[in-house]
Kinemage of the C-alpha trace (Angstrom):
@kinemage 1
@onewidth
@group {chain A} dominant
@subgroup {mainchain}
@vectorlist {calphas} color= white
{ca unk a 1} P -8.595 -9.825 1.757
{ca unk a 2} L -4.985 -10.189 1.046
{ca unk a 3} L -4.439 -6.519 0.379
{ca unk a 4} L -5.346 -5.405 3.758
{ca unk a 5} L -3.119 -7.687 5.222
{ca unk a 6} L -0.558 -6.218 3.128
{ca unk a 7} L -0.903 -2.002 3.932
{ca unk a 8} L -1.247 -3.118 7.609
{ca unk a 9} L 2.079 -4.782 7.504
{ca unk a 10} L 3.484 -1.765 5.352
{ca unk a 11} L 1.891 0.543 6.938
{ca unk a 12} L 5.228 1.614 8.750
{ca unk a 13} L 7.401 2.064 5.363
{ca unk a 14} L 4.525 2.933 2.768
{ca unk a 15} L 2.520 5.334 4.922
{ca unk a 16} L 3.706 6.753 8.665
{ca unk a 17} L 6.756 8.046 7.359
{ca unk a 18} L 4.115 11.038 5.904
{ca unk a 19} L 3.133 11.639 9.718
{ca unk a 20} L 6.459 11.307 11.449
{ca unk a 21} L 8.712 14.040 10.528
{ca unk a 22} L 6.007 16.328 12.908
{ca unk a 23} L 7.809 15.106 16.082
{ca unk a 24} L 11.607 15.927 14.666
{ca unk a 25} L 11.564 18.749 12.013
{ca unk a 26} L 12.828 21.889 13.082
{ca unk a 27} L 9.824 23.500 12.122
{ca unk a 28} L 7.527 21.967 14.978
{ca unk a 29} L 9.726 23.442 16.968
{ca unk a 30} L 10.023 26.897 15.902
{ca unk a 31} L 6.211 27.000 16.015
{ca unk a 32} L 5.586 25.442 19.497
{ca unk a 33} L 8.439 27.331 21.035
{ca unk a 34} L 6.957 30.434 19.866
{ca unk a 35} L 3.757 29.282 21.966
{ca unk a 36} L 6.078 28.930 25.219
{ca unk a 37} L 7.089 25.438 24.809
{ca unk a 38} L 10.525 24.019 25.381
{ca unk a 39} L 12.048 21.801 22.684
{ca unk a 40} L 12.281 18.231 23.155
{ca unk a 41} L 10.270 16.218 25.426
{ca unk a 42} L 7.412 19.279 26.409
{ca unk a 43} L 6.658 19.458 22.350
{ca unk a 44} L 6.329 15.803 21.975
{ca unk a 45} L 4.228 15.157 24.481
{ca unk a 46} L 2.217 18.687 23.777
{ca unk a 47} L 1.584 18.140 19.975
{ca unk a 48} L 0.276 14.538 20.413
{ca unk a 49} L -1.665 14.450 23.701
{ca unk a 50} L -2.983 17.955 22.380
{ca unk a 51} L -6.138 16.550 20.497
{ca unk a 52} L -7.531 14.653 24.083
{ca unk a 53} L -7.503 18.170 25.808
{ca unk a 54} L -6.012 19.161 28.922
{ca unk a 55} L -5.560 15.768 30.049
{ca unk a 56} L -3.253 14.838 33.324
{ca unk a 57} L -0.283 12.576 33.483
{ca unk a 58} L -1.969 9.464 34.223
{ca unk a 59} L -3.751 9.974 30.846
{ca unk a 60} L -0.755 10.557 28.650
{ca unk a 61} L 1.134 7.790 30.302
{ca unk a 62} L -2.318 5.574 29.393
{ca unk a 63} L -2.427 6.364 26.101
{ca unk a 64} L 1.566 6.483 25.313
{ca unk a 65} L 2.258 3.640 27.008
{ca unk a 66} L 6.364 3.075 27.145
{ca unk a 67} L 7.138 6.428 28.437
{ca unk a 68} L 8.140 6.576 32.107
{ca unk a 69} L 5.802 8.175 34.135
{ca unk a 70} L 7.634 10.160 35.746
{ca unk a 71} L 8.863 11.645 32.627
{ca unk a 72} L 5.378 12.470 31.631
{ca unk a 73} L 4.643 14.114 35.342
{ca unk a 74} L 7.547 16.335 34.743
{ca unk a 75} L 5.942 18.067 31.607
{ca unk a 76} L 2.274 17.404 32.148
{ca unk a 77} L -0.464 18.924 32.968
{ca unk a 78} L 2.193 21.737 33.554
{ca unk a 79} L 2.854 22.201 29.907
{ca unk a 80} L -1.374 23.578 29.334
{ca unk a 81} L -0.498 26.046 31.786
{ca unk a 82} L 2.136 27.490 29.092
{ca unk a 83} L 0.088 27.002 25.677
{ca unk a 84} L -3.587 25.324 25.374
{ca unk a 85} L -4.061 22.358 23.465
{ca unk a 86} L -6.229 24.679 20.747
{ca unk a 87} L -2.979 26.809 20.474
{ca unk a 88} L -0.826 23.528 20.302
{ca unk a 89} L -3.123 21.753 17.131
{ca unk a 90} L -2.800 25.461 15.633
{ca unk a 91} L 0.882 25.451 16.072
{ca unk a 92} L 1.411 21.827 14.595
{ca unk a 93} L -0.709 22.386 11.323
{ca unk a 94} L 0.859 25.150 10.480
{ca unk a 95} L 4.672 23.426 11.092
{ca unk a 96} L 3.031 20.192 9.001
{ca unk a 97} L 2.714 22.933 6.379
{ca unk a 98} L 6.056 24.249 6.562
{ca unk a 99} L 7.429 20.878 6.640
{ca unk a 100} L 5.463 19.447 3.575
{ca unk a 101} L 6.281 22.373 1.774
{ca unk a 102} L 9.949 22.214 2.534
{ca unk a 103} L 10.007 18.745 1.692
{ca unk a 104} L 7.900 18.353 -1.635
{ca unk a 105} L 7.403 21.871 -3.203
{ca unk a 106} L 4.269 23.780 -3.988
{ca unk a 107} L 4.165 22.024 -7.058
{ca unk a 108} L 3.807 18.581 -6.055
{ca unk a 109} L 1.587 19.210 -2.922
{ca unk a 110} L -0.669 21.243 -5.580
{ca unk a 111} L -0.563 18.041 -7.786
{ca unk a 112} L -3.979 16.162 -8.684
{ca unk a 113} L -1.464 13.140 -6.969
{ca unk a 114} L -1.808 14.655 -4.131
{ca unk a 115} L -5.436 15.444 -4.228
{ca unk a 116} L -6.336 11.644 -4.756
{ca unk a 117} L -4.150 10.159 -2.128
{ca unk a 118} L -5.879 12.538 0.244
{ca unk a 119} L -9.203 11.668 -0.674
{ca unk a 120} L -8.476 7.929 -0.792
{ca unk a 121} L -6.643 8.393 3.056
{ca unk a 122} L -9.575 9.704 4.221
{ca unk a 123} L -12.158 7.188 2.763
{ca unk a 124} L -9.539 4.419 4.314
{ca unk a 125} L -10.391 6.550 7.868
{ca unk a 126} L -14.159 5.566 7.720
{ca unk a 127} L -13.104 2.044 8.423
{ca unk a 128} L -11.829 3.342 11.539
{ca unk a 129} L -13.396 2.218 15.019
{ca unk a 130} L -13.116 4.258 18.059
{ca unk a 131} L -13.682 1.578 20.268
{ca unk a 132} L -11.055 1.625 22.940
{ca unk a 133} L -8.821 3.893 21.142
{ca unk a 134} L -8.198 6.775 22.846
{ca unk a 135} L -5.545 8.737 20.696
{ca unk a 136} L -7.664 7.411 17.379
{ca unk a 137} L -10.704 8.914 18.959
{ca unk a 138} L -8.890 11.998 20.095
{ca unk a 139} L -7.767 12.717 16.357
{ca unk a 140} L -10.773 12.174 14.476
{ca unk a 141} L -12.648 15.120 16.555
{ca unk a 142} L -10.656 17.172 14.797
{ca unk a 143} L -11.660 18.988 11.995
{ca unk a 144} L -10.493 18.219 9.238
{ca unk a 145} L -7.966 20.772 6.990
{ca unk a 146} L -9.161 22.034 3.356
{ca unk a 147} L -6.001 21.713 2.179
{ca unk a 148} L -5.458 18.421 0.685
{ca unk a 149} L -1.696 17.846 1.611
{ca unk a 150} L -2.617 19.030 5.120
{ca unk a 151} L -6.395 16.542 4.280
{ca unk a 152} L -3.313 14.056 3.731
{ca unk a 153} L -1.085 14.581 6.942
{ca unk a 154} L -4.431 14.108 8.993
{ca unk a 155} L -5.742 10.752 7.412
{ca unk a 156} L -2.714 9.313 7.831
{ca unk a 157} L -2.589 10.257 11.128
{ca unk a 158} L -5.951 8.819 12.132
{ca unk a 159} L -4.848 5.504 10.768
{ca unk a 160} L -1.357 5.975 12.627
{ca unk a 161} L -2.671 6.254 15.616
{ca unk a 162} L -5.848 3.530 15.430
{ca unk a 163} L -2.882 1.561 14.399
{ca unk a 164} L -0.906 2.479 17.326
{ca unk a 165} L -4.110 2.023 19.958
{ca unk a 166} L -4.194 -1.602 18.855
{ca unk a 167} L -0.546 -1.787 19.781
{ca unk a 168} L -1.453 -0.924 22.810
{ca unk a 169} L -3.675 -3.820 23.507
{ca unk a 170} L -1.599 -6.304 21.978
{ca unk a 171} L 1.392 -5.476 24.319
{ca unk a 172} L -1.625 -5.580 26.882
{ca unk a 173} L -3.153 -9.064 25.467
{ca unk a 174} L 0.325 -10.502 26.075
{ca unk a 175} L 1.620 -9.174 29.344
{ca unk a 176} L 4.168 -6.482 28.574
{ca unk a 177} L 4.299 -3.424 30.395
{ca unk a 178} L 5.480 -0.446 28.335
{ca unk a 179} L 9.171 -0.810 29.539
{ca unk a 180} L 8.949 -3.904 28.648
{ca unk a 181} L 7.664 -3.845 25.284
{ca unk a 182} L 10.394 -1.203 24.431
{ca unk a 183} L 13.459 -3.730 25.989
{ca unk a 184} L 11.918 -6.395 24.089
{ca unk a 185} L 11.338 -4.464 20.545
{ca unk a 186} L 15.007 -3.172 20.884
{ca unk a 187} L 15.965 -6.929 21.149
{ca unk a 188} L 14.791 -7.331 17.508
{ca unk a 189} L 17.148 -5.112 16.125
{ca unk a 190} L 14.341 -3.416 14.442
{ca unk a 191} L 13.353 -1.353 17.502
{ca unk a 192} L 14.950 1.738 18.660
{ca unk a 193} L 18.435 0.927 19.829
{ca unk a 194} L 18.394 0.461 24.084
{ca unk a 195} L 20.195 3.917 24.526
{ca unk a 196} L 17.978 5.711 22.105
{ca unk a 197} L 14.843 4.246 23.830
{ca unk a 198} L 16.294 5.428 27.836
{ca unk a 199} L 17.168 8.724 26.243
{ca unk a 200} L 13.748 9.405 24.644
{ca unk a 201} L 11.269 7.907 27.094
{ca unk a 202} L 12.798 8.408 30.353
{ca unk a 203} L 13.860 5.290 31.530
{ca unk a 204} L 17.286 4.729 33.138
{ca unk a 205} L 20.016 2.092 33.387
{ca unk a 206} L 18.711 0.574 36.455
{ca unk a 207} L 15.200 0.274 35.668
{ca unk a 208} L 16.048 -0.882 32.022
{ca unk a 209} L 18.841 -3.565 33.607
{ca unk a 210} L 15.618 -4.954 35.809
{ca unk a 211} L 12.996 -5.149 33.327
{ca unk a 212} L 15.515 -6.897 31.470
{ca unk a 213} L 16.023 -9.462 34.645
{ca unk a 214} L 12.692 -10.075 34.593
{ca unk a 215} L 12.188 -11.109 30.974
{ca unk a 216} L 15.203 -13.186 31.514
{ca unk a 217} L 13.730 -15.137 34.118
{ca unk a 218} L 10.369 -15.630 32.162
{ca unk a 219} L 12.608 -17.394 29.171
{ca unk a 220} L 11.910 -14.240 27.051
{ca unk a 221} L 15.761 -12.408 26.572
{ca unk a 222} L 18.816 -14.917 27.046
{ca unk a 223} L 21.904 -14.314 28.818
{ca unk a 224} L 23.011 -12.240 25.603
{ca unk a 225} L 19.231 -9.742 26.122
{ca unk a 226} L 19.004 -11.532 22.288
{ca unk a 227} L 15.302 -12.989 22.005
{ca unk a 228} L 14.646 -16.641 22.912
{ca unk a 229} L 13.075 -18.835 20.463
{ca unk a 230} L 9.967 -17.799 23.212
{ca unk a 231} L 10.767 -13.886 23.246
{ca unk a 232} L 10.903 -13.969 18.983
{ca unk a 233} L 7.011 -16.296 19.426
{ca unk a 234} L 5.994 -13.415 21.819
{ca unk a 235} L 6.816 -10.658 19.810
{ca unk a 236} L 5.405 -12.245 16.530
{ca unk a 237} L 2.219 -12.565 18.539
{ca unk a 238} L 2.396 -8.650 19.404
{ca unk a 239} L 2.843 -8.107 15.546
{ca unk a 240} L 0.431 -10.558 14.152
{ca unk a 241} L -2.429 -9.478 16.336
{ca unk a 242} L -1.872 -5.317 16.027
{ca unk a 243} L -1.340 -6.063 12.046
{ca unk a 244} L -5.100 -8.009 12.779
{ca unk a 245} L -6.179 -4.690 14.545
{ca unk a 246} L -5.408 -2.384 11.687
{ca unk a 247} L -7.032 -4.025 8.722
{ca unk a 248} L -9.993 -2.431 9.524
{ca unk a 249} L -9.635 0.925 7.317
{ca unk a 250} L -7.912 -1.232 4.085
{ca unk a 251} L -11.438 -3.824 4.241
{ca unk a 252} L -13.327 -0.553 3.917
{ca unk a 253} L -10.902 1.396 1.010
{ca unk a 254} L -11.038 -1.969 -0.806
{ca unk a 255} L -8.017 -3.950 -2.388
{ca unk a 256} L -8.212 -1.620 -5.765
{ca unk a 257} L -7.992 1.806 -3.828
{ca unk a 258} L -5.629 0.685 -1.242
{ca unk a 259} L -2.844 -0.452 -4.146
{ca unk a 260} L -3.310 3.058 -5.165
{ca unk a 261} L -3.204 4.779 -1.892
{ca unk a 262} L 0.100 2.790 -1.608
{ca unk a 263} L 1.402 3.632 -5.056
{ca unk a 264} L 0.570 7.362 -4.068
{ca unk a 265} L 2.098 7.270 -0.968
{ca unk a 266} L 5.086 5.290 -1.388
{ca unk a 267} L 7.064 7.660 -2.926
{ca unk a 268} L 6.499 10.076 -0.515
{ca unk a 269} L 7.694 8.074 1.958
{ca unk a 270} L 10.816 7.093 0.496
{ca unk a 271} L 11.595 10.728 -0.217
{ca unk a 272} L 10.697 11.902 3.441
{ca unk a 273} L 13.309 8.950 4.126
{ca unk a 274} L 15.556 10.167 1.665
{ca unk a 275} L 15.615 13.728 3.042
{ca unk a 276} L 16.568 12.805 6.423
{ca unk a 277} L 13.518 13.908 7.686
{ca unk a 278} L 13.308 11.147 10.117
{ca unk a 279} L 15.965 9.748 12.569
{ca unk a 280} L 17.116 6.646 11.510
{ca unk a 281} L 17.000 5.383 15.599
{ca unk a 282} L 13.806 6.572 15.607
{ca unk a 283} L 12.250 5.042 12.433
{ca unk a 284} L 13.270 1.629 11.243
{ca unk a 285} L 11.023 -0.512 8.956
């Protein structure tokens, strides 16, 4: 089925873009600061880790994968001392509001548009395996909003993060750790630049410099940290088998229904883009 081939690989550009702006708008952060929480790093980690409960470090590191550890340590479990995760999934509905209404208007969210994409998100969701994906899982014990741009929001985060679980085991499949993965994804120039990536997920110099050694001396990065013709092989494999992973929900919507989904979506997207919703370090296509 060619077309599910297709919205996995575009999933990025046609679809996430509707989930991302959650972990950057101003919004989010109003909301989960007025539950306690400290912008930045706390939130993050709060608002997605929120849905598997009061979970410790080791899980959160687990399931993120290419945050330090120590990073996470610093914030949890502490940070369910300071709000509850039923406080935190309150808090970021009601910012996904906000934002969506900031961002589109009442009339467009109100739309019959709207309406269908949500409907069609959702029926893409019941292609969705739980099977060793935690965060997936997590999310889709959640009940699900009435509101169909919120309905929206929600599907497409189901299928962002049963996309991003199979990440996971593709890095796994082919022997990056979650350092590594981020050193080597930088290294395509379509990955969060290397200071961007410390900043964000903890690392520093020194333990960025050695991963980078190490993938060196395994042929991956040359002298230049540029991909060898072996690191660009490696990271096509990570691609090629997490774009495999994610086909599930588009062989369930059907080629018809996910064309429209897409057509729905799309413009969304670009105008989430458009609005500087989203970081350009952060999100790259």
């Amino acid at each position: 089925m060619g077309q599910a081939v297709a919205a996995a690989v575009a999933f990025r550009t046609a679809f996430d873009a509707l989930h991302a702006p959650v972990y950057f708008a101003p919004e989010t952060q109003q909301r989960l600061a007025a539950a306690g929480l400290k912008p930045g790093s706390m939130t993050y980690f709060a608002s997605r880790a929120a849905a598997m409960g009061q979970v410790g470090a080791g899980t959160v590191t687990a399931a993120f994968y290419s945050f330090n550890p120590g990073l996470v340590a610093h914030f949890v479990p502490r940070v369910w001392t300071i709000a509850t995760p039923e406080t935190v999934l309150q808090a970021r509905l009601a910012a996904v509001d906000e934002i969506y209404r900031r961002l589109f208007g009442d009339e467009l969210l109100a739309s019959a548009e709207v309406a269908e994409a949500a409907a069609l998100a959702r029926e893409a969701t019941e292609g969705c395996r739980p099977e060793g994906r935690p965060l997936y899982a997590a999310h889709a014990d959640l009940e699900w909003p009435e509101q169909p741009h919120l309905a929206l929001w929600h599907a497409i985060t189901l299928l962002r993060e049963h996309r991003g679980d199979g990440h996971v085991a593709a890095l796994i499949t082919n022997g990056l750790s979650g350092l590594e993965a981020l050193v080597t994804h930088s290294a395509t120039r379509n990955g969060t630049p290397p200071d961007a990536a410390k900043r964000t997920r903890g690392w520093s110099d020194e333990e960025w410099d050695a991963a980078a050694a190490r993938l060196a001396v395994d042929g991956i990065l040359d002298a230049d940290r540029a991909l060898t013709e072996r690191g660009l092989e490696l990271r096509e494999r990570v691609e090629s088998a997490t774009n495999a992973a994610a086909q599930g929900p588009w062989r369930h919507l059907g080629d018809e229904k996910t064309a429209r989904l897409e057509q729905l979506c799309a413009p969304l997207s670009r105008q989430v883009i458009e609005a500087g919703a989203i970081p350009s370090a952060a999100f790259r296509a």
